[in-house]
C-alpha positions as CSV (number, residue, x, y, z in Angstrom):
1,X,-27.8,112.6,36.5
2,X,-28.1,109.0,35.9
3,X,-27.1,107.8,39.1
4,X,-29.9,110.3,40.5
5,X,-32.6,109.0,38.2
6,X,-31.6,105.2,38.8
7,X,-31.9,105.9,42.4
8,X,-35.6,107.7,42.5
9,X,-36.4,104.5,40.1
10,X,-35.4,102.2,42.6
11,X,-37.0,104.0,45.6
12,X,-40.5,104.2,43.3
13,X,-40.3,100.0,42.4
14,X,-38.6,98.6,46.0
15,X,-39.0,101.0,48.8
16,X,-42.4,101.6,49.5
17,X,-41.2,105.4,50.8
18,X,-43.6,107.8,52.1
19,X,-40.5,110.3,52.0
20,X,-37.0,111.0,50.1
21,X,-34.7,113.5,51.0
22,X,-32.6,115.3,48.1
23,X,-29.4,116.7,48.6
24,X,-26.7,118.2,46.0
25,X,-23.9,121.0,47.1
26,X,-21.6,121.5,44.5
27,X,-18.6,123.9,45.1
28,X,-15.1,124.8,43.4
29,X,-15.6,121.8,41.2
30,X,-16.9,119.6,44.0
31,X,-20.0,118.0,43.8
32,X,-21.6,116.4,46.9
33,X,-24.7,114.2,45.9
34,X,-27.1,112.2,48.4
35,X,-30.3,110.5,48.3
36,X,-32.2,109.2,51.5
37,X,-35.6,107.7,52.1
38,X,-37.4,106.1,54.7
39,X,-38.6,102.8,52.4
40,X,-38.0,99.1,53.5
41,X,-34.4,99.3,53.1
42,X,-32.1,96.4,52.1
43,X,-29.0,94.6,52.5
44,X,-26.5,96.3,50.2
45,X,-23.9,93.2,50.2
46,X,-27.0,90.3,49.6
47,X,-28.0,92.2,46.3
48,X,-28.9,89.0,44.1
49,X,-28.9,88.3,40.3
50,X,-31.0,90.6,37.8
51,X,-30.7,93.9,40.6
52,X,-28.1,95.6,38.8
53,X,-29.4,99.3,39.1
54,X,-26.7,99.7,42.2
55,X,-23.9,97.9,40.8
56,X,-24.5,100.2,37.4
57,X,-25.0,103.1,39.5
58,X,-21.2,102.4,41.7
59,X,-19.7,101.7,37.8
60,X,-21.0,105.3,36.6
61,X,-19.1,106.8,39.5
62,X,-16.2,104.8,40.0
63,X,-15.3,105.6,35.8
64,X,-15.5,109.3,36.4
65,X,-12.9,109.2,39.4
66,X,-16.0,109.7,41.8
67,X,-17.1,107.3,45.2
68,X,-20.3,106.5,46.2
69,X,-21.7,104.7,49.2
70,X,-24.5,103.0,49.7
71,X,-25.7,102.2,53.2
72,X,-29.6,100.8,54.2
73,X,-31.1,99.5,57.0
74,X,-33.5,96.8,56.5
75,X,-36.7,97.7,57.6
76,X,-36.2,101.2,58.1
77,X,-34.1,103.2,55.3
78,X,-31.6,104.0,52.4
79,X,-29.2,106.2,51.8
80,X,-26.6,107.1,48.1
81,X,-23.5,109.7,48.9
82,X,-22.2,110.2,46.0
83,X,-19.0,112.9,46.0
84,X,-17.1,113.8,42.8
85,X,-14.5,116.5,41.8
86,X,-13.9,117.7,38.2
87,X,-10.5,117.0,37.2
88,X,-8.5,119.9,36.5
89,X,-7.5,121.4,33.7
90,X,-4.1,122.4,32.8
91,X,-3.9,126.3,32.5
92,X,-3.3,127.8,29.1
């Protein structure tokens, strides 16, 4: 949830998007997250001081056992994966 909602904050302060694309499947514990939008795009590895939102947003993932990728093309797009399975349980 918070990786969605620090996402669509992001695209509403940087992008300047006139569309985003919302994807979730989840399945047998399996959750399959994306976020896309046709906004200004960026280059994810020249993110500089005081932008934290991705580097929070890969932290949020990465402590649940999850991965996310983040890929953008400057000038024309953005895009979050994010895929995540529920650990298992052990049966009673």
């Amino acid at each position: 949830y918070r990786v969605a909602q620090e996402s669509l904050n992001n695209i509403a302060l940087h992008a300047l998007a006139t569309h985003v694309e919302i994807v979730f499947n989840s399945h047998a514990g399996r959750i399959d997250f994306s976020i896309w939008d046709d906004g200004v795009g960026f280059d994810p590895a020249k993110i500089g001081p005081g932008h934290l939102g991705i580097s929070i947003m890969q932290d949020r993932i990465q402590n649940i056992g999850g991965t996310i990728e983040v890929d953008s093309q400057k000038g024309k797009w953005t895009s979050i994966n994010v895929c995540w399975t529920a650990p298992k349980t052990p049966s009673s």
